[in-house]
ZARO-398679 format. One line per 10 residues: number of its first residue (from 1); their letters; for each residue x negated, y, z of C-alpha. Coordinates in steps of 0.02 Angstrom, whole numbers. Layout:
# ZARO-398679
NUM = A = X Y Z  ...
# end
This chain:
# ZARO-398679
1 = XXXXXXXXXX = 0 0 0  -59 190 -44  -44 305 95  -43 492 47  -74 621 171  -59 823 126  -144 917 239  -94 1099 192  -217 1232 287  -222 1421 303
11 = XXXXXXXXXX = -359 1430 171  -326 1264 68  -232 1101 52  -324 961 74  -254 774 10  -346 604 31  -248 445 -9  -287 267 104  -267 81 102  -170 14 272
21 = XXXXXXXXXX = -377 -50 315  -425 150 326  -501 132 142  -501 307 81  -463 282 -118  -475 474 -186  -453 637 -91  -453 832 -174  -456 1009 -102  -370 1161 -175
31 = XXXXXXXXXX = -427 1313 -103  -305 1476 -117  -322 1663 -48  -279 1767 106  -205 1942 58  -240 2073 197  -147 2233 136  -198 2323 294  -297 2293 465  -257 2149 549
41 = XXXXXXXXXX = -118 2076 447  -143 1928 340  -43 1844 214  -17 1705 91  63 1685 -69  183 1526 -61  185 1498 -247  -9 1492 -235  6 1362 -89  125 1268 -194
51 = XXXXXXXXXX = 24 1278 -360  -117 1210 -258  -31 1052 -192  46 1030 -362  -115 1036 -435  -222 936 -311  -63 798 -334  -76 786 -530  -267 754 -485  -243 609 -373
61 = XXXXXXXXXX = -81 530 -442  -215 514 -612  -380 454 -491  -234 329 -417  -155 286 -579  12 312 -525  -16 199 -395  62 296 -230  192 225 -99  236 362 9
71 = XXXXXXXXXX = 174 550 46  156 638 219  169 822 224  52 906 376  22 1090 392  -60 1225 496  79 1321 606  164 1477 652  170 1541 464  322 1608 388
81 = XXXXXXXXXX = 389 1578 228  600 1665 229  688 1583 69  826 1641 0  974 1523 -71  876 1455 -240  751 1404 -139  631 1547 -182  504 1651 -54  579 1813 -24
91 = XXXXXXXXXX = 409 1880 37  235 1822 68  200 1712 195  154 1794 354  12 1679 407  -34 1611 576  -151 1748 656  -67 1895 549  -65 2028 710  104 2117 646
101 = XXXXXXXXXX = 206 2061 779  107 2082 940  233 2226 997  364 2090 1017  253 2022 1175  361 2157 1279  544 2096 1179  519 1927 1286  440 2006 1451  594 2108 1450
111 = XXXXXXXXXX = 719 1935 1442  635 1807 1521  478 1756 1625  310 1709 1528  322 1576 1661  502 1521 1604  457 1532 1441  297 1419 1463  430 1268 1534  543 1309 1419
121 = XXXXXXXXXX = 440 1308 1247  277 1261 1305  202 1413 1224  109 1551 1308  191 1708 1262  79 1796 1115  127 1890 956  97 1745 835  211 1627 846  345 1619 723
131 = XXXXXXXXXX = 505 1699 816  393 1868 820  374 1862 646  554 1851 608  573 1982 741  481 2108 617  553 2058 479  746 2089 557  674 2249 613  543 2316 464
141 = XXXXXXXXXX = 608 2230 319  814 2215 357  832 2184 152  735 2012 170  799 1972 337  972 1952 281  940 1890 111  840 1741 195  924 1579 190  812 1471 274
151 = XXXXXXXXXX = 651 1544 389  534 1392 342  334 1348 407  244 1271 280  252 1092 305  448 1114 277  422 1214 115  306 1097 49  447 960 98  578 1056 16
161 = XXXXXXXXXX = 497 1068 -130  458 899 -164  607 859 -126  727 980 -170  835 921 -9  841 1024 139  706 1063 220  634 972 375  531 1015 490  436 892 616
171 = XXXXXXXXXX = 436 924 830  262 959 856  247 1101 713  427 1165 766  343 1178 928  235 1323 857  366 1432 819  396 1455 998  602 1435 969  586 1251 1002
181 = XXXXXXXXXX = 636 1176 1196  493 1057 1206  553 926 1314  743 923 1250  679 909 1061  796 1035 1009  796 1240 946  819 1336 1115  999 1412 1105  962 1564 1213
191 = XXXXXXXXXX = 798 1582 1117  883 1597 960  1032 1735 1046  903 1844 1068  838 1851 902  1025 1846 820  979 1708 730  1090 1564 682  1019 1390 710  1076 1352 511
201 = XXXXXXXXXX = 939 1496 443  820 1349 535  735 1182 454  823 1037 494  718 944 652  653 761 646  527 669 740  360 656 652  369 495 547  524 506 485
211 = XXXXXXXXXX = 554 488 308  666 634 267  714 614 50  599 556 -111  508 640 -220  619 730 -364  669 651 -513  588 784 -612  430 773 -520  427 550 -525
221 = XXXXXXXXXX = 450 577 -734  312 727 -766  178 640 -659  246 443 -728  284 389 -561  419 285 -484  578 347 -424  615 347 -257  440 400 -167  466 423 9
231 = XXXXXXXXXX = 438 589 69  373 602 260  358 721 403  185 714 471  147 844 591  52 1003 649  -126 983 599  -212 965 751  -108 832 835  -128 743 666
241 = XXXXXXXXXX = -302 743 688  -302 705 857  -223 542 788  -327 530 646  -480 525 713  -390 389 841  -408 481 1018  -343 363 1153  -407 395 1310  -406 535 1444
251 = XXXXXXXXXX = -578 624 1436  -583 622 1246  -526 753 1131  -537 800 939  -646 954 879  -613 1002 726  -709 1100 648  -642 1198 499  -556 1358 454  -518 1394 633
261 = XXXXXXXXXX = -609 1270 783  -478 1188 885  -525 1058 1037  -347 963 1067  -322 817 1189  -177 683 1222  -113 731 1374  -16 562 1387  174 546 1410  201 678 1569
271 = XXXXXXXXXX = 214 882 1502  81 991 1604  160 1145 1632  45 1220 1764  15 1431 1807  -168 1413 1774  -137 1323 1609  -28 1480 1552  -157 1601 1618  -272 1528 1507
281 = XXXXXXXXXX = -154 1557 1357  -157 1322 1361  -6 1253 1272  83 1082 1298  182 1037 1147  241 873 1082  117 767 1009  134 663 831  127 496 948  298 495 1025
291 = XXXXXXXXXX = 345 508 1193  155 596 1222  105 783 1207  -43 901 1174  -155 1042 1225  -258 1154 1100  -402 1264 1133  -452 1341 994  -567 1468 896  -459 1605 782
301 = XXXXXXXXXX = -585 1625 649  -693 1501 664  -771 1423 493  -667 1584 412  -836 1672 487  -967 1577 380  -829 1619 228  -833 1776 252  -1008 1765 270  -1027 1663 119
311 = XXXXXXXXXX = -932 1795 -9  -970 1947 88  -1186 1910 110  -1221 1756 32  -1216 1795 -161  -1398 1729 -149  -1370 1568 -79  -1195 1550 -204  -1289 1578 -346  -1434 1450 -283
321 = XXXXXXXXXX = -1292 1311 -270  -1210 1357 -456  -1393 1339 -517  -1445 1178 -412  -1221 1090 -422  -1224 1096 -236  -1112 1146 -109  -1118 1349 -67  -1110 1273 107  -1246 1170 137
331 = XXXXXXXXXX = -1368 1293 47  -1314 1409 188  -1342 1292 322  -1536 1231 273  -1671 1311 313  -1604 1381 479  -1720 1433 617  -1786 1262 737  -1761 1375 897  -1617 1460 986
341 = XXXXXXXXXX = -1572 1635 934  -1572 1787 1034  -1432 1855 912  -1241 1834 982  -1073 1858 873  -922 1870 962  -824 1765 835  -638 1868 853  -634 1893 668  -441 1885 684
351 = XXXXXXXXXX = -407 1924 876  -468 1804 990  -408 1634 1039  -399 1551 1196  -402 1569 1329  -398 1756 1278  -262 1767 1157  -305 1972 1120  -247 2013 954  -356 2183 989
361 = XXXXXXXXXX = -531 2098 999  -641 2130 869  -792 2023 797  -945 2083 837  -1131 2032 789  -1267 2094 948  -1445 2083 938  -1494 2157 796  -1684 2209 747  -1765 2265 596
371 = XXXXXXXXXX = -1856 2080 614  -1679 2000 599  -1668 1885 471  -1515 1821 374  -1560 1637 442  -1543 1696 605  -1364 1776 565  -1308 1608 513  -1382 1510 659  -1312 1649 770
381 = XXXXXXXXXX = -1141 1608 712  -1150 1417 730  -1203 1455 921  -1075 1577 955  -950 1489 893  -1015 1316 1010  -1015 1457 1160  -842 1512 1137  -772 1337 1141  -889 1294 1284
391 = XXXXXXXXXX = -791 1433 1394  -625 1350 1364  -717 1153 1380  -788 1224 1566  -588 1293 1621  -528 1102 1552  -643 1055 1681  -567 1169 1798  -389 1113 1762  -429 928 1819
401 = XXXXXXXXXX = -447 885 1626  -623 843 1584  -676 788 1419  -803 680 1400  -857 651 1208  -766 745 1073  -739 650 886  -766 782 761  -685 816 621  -653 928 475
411 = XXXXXXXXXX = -787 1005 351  -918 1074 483  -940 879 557  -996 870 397  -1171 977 457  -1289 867 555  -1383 1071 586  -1207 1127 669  -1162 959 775  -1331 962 851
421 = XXXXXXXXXX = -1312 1149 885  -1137 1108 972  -1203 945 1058  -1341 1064 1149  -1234 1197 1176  -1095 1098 1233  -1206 957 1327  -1074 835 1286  -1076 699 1157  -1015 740 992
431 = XXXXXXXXXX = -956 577 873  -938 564 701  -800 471 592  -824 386 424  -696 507 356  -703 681 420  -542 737 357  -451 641 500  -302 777 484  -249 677 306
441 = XXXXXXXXXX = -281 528 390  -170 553 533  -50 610 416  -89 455 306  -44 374 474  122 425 510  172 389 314  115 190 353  211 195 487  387 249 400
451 = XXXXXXXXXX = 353 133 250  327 -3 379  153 -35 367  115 -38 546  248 -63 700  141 65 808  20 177 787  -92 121 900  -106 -23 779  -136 104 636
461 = XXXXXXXXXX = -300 194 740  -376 20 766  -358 -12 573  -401 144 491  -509 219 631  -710 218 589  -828 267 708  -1008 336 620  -1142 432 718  -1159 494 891
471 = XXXXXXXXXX = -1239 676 919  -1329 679 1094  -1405 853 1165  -1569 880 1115  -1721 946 1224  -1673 1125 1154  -1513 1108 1272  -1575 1209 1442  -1627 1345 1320  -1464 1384 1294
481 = XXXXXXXXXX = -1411 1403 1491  -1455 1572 1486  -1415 1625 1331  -1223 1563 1358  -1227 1648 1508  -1272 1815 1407  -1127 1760 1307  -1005 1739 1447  -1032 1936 1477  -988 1998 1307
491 = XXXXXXXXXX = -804 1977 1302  -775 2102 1459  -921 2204 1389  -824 2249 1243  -621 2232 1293  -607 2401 1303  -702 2463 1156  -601 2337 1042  -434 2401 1124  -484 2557 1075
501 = XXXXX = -562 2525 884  -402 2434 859  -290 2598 861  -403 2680 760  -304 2663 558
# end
């Protein structure tokens, strides 16, 4: 059987297509841009999304010669995407760290307790979750607002359109919309009130798993396939890959390392709704596996940094991997400085992430000499990067949640440079997968498990789940003791400043 997981990301969609033995057959990227018409909002066009997964599934269906049994549709959350009654977007999707909507942080203090609103949605109160975004389009752009038939995230667009059915949107990526009662399964009734919003203008719900139509007609006869695909919920990304890269036990987490960083551990079948974990700006949401759920720590920006690095500064190094047919990537990444750095970037490219969650931060690069290098730049942003998920590691440990080993995933576990960077930094043991793209895999997962190729998916980790390499810290690891505790400083240093830089227009 042919398992096809879409993975569809902030930056790119991602698709890689497995046997029920974890045998990955074919997988394909599409990459796609962000459109920032002013500070601190970011946006999407849909159709591009959608031209992307169309594209990257004309690729595979010919690598695969037709030969796919069912499709799972993951995605990144909190992105809108309002349709109106054909179906169409009404608007550009208002990705997941767009800032626009920040001012609706006092619309909920004013209704209900951040506390109450932790136990109800498992969310801690922030600007960009979905509802917000709504919330400014009822207010700033009425004309759209009314016009909208459905208010979708994208794993539900993607399902609509492949479908042409309604669209259907899994528990754990509902969760990220922060309209969702997490431990009733259900869209909060006095969540929606407040916005004026009927629960019919939202995506149907269903656990992930759950076959939910088949491909269209249309679609089965351009691309010669047969009728009657079945068309899956898989999940939000990062519980996906939490699956994917077959987490099991307490004390183990996923890292994955991509457009943003994101740490997320099974938290097992009992919600932890705790005041430190909101203080931190933690979440507990449901997790793919039923019955269990999940908590994220996570980076904003994250690999978006070295992109921005790459197109921005590294025309030098692109033009060295169009010359040599290499990655832009990994011509970036060699050659970096053996040592530590005595650069630091505060990596809040787009706001911070946890345990922060200040849309106002700003990214910032300290350090600087004539002597710098451009080397030292890039190393500097690997290392920053490790600190900034070592402060939210060390308040896990706090919490009574300590993790152990991480299993890394996504396209920076694809750096051996990077994972021995984090594994110092970090001073915890960092473990490779034979596929790194355990988000498709997870998704790839649940689609087994609707078609009925596994009864469990605990039987689907122990057959598609490959361990590879272990990364152990290195005797460069107690140089970095005092340079993360530089780090630890720079935050506070520079609240202020950012509060005040971000009201500058």
């Amino acid at each position: 059987m042919v398992l096809l997981g879409i993975d569809v990301g902030t930056s790119g969609c991602k698709l890689a297509a497995f046997r029920e033995d974890g045998t990955m057959l074919a997988r394909t990227f599409r990459e796609y841009p962000f459109i920032t018409p002013r500070a601190g909002w970011l946006e999407i066009d849909p159709e591009r999304i959608w031209k992307a997964v169309l594209s990257a599934l004309r690729e595979m269906n010919t690598r695969l010669q037709g030969q796919i049994d069912v499709i799972a549709v993951t995605s990144h959350g909190e992105t809108l995407i309002p349709l109106n009654a054909q179906g169409e977007p009404l608007c550009h999707a208002i990705a997941n760290f767009d800032t626009r909507a920040q001012r609706y942080v006092d619309f909920w203090k004013e209704r209900i307790n951040p506390l109450e609103l932790f136990y109800l949605t498992g969310m801690p109160l922030h600007g960009m979750y979905t509802v917000n975004k709504i919330l400014w389009l009822r207010d700033e752009r009425p004309e759209i607002f009314e016009k909208t038939w459905k208010f979708t995230c994208v794993q539900d667009f993607i399902i609509f359109r492949l479908t042409q059915e309604e669209p259907v949107i899994d528990y754990s990526l509902a969760s990220r919309t922060m309209m969702f009662e997490v431990e009733r399964k259900e869209w909060s009734p006095q969540i929606l009130s407040w916005v004026g919003l009927e629960r019919e203008r939202l995506s149907r719900l269903a656990p992930s798993g759950t076959v939910v139509g088949t491909l269209t007609p249309r679609l089965s006869e351009e691309w010669d396939l047969p009728r009657g695909i079945p068309i899956v919920t898989g999940g939000h990304d990062q519980p996906c890959g939490v699956l994917g890269c077959g987490v099991r036990e307490r004390g183990e987490a996923m890292y994955g390392i991509g457009t943003s960083e994101c740490v997320a551990l099974n938290l097992g079948t009992i919600p932890s709704f705790t005041k430190g974990m909101l203080e931190n700006s933690f979440c507990c949401y449901p997790h793919v596996m039923e019955g269990c759920y999940i908590t994220l720590a996570y980076i904003a920006s994250g690999g978006s940094i070295l992109r921005w690095f790459r197109d921005t500064l590294g025309y030098e190094e692109v033009l060295k991997a169009d010359r040599e047919n290499r990655d832009a990537y990994e011509v970036l990444l060699e050659d970096l400085p053996e040592r530590p750095t005595s650069l630091f970037l505060l990596p809040h490219f787009a706001g911070s992430g946890t345990p922060y969650l200040d849309e106002h931060s700003r990214g910032a690069l300290l350090g600087l000499t004539l002597g710098t290098e451009k080397k030292e730049i890039v190393r500097a942003i690997l290392e920053s990067l490790s600190y900034e998920m070592k402060l939210n590691l060390d308040l896990f440990e706090d919490f009574g949640i300590p993790v152990k080993r991480l299993r890394v995933i996504g396209g920076g576990a694809r750096s051996r440079e990077w994972l021995q960077i984090k594994a110092d930094i970090l001073q915890k043991p960092l473990l490779t997968l034979d596929v790194s793209e355990a988000v498709a895999l997870g998704t790839a997962m649940l689609a087994g498990k609707a078609r009925g190729a596994f009864h469990h998916l605990d039987e689907a980790m122990a057959a598609m789940v490959r361990e590879r390499e272990a990364f152990m810290s290195s005797t460069l690891a107690p140089q970095y003791l005092p340079r993360y505790a530089v780090y630890r400083k720079i935050y506070d240093h520079l609240k202020q400043l950012n509060l005040e830089m971000s009201k500058l227009v």
